[in-house]
N, C-alpha and C positions, 0 to 999 in steps of 0.2 A: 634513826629517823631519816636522816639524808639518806642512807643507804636504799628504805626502802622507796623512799622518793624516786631515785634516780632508777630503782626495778621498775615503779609504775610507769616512769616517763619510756624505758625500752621498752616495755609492753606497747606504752599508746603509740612510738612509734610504730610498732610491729603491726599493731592491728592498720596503723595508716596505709601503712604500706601494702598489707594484705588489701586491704581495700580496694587501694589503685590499681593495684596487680587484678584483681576482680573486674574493676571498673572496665580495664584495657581490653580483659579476654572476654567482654560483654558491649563492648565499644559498638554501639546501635549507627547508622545508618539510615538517617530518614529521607524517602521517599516519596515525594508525590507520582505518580500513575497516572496519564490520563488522554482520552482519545474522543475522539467524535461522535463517533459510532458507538452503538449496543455490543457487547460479546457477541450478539445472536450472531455477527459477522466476522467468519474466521480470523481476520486478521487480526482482532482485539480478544476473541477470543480463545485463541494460543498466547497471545501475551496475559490470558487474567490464568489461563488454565495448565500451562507448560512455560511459556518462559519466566513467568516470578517465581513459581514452586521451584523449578529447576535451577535458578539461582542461588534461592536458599537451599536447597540441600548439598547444592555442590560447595557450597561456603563453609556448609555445618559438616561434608563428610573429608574436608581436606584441614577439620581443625582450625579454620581463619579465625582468627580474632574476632572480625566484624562479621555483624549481622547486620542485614536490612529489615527495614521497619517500614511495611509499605503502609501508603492511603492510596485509593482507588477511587478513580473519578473517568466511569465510564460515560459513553452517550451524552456528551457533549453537557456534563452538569457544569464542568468545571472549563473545560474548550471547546469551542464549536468547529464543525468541520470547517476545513480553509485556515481555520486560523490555530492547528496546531504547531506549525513548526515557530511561529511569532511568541505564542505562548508557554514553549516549552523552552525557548532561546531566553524570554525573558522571566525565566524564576516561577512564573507560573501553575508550571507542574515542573516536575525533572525528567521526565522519563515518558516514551509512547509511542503512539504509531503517527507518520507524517505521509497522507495520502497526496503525491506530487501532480494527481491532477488536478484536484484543489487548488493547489498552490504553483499552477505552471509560471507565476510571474517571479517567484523565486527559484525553481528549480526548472527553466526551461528546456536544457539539455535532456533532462531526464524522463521527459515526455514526448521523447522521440517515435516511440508505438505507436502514440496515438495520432503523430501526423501521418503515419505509413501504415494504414487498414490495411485490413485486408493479406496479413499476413500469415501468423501461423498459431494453429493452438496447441502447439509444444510452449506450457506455458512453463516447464523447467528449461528450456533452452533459451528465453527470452529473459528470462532472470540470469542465465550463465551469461548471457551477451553483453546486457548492461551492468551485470556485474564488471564482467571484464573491460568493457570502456570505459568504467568510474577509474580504474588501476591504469590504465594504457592513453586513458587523453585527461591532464592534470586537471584543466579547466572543470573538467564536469566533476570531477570527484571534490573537487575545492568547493564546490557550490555548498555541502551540506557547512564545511568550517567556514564559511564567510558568514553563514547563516546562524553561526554562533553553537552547531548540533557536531556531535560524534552517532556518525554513520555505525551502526552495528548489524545491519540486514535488512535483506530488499526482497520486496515480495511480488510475484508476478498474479496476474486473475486468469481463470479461464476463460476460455473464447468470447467473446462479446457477438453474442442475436440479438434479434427485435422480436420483443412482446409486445400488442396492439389487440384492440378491442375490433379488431375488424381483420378479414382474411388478405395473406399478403401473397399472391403468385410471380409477382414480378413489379421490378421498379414505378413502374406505372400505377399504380396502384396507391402510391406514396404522395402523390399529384393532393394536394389541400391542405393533407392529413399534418397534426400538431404529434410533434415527436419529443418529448423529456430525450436530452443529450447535453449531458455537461460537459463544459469548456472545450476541449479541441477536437470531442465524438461532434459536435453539433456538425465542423466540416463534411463529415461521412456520409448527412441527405442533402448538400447544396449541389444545385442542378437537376433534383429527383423531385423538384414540386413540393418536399415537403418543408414545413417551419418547423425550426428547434425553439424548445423552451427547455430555458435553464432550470435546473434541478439536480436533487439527489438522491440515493436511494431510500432514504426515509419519507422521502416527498413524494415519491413515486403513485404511491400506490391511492392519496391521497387524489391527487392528481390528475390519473387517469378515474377516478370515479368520480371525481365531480364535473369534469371535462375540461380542465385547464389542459389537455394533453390526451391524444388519442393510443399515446403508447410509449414504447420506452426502449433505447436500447441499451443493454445492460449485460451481464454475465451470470451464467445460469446458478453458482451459488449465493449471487446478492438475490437475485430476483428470488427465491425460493424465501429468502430470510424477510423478505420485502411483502411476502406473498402476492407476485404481481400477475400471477396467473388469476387469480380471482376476479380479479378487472379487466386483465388483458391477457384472454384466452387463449390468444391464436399465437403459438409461438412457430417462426419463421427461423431456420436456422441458418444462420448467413455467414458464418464464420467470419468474422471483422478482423479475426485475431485476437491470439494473448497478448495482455496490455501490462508494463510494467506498472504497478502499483504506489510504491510506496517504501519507508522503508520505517524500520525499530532505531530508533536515536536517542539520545539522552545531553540533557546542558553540560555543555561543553565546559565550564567552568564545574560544574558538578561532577562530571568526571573527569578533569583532570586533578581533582582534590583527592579521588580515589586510589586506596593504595595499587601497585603496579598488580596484584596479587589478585584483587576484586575486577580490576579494569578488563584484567583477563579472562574472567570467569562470563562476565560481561560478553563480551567477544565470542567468544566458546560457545556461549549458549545462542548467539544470534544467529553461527553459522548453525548452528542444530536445529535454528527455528526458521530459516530459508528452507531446508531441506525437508522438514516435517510440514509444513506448510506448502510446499509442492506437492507433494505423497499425496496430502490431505483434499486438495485441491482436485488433483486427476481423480482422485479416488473417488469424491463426492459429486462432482461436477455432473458426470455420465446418470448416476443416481436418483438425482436431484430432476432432473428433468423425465427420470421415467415416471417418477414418484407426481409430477404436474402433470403426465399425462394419463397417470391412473386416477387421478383428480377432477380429470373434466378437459385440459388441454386437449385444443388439437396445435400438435405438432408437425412441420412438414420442413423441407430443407429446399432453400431455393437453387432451382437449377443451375447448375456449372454454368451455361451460358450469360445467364441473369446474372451473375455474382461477377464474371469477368466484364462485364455491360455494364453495371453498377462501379466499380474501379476505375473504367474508364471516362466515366460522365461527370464524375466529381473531379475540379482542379487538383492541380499538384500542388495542394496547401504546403508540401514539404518542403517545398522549393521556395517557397515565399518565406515561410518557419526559418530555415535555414539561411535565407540569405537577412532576412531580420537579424538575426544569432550575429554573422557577419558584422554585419550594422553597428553592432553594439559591441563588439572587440572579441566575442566570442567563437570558438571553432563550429559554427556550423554545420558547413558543407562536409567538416572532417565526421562528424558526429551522425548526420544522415548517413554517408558512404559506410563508416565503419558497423551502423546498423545492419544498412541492407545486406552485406557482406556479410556479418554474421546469418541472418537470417538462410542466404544462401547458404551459406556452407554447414549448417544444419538441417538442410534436405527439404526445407521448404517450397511449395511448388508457388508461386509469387503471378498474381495475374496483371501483375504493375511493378514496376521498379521504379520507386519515387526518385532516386537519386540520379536518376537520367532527366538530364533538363527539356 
């Protein structure tokens, strides 16, 4: 009788032990997901449709123990724009996209683009730029770990025009007119006559049809997801520049809980999704706009002259930008310079150099 006592008690250990051994090599990973915006808009929709698949496979084809176990919380059910990187810092969600125009008051460094129009729509070269100042000037790369986020990639937009329910040939034309431009695009019509109202592109479209806004300036694959051509025919191609975006992060206490193994996979895939997400971007951009003008668009491109005319009529908000930055104990003036300097020396033709005072 003890005998077989003491068989059943090494069985029950055995199955115990089988079990944990199970448990381990099934060890879940749960995730919340979550972003402002609809997939309809690249940036969330490579994170619903390539970077979580690509995580898990790469998880499941290198044998890791851990799987992730996502919830998805697109279109702002679970965070509203502006307020994901607050919400994703605080448990919230774990994991998304943090759009830093949104949030220029936390991440002010890193919406250097957008105080310097008018630059270039190499919108891979503006993402290699500010890639490299995040690595080469401490301050601004510390911005995402003060903010409680691990930085996993940054994404640039293509060129930013103006769509407007009315024909645009030259600045003058801008004299009345109500222009949708959020946070530091609004600088880009002061001195042109026109008024900014804040918005975003989900409000856009909104917007300009009921007349809170004569028009929009934006980047040709929001507007398309926006369908802002519908309301604001006339599309003016003004080249403002590629604007650095935003970047793929996750709680920083939630990834640092991750094994060194997952962290990596993490990383891995962010840099795959910079890069697929530029591809995506050039590729679409060009597209996208022909597709508005087989739609009813008229499209026209303001003259070289106009566009150097326009550069120069608006202050040098950057200088102001920058020396604020100053102000507040942060590298400013280094962070304009080391902008425009990239810009240069990526062959861009520049009708302004902001960082000349």
């Amino acid at each position: 009788m003890n005998r077989r006592i003491f068989q059943t008690t090494l069985l029950a250990a055995a199955l115990t032990l089988g079990g944990l051994s199970g448990a381990q090599a099934q060890q879940v990973i749960k995730l919340t997901a979550a972003g402002g915006h609809p997939p309809v808009f690249l940036w969330v929709k490579l994170l619903d449709e390539f970077y979580i698949p690509e995580v898990d496979k790469r998880l499941a084809a290198a044998g890791n123990t851990h799987k992730v176990e996502w919830t998805k919380a697109w279109g702002g059910t679970l965070i509203k724009i502006g307020s994901e990187s607050r919400g994703i810092a605080d448990g919230v969600a774990d994991f998304g996209f943090v759009g830093t125009i949104f949030e220029a008051a936390r991440f002010p460094m890193q919406n250097v683009s957008y105080v310097t129009p008018f630059g270039t729509e190499n919108l891979g070269a503006v993402g290699a730029i500010v890639s490299d100042m995040q690595k080469s000037i401490p301050a601004m790369g510390d911005a995402w770990t003060k903010n409680g986020l691990v930085y996993l990639g940054g994404t640039a937009l293509d060129t930013y025009h103006l769509w407007t329910n009315f024909p645009v040939k030259s600045i003058d034309d801008l004299k009345g007119k109500k222009i949708s431009a959020p946070g530091p695009s609004a600088n880009w019509i002061r001195n042109t006559g026109a008024v900014a109202v804040a918005g975003s592109l989900p409000t856009y479209y909104e917007d300009i049809k009921s007349g809170v806004s004569n028009g929009a300036i934006t980047f040709s694959t929001g507007a398309w997801g926006a369908k802002l051509h519908e309301v604001a025919p006339y599309i003016t191609k003004v080249n403002f520049g590629s604007m650095y975006a935003g970047a793929v992060v996750m709680n920083k206490r939630r990834f640092d809980g991750l094994p060194p193994a997952v962290q990596q996979v993490f990383r891995e895939v962010g840099m795959e999704y910079d890069k697929r997400f530029a591809d995506a971007q050039n590729a679409t951009a060009t597209a996208l706009l022909q597709k508005m003008g087989e739609a009813g668009a008229t499209i026209s491109e303001l003259p070289a002259a106009e566009r150097t005319r326009w550069a120069e009529t608006i202050p040098n908000v950057a200088q102001t930008w920058a020396a604020d930055l100053q102000g507040k104990g942060a590298p400013g003036q280094e962070v304009l310079k080391a902008y425009m300097d990239g810009l240069k020396k990526s062959g861009a033709s520049l009708p302004r150099d902001w960082s000349v005072k």
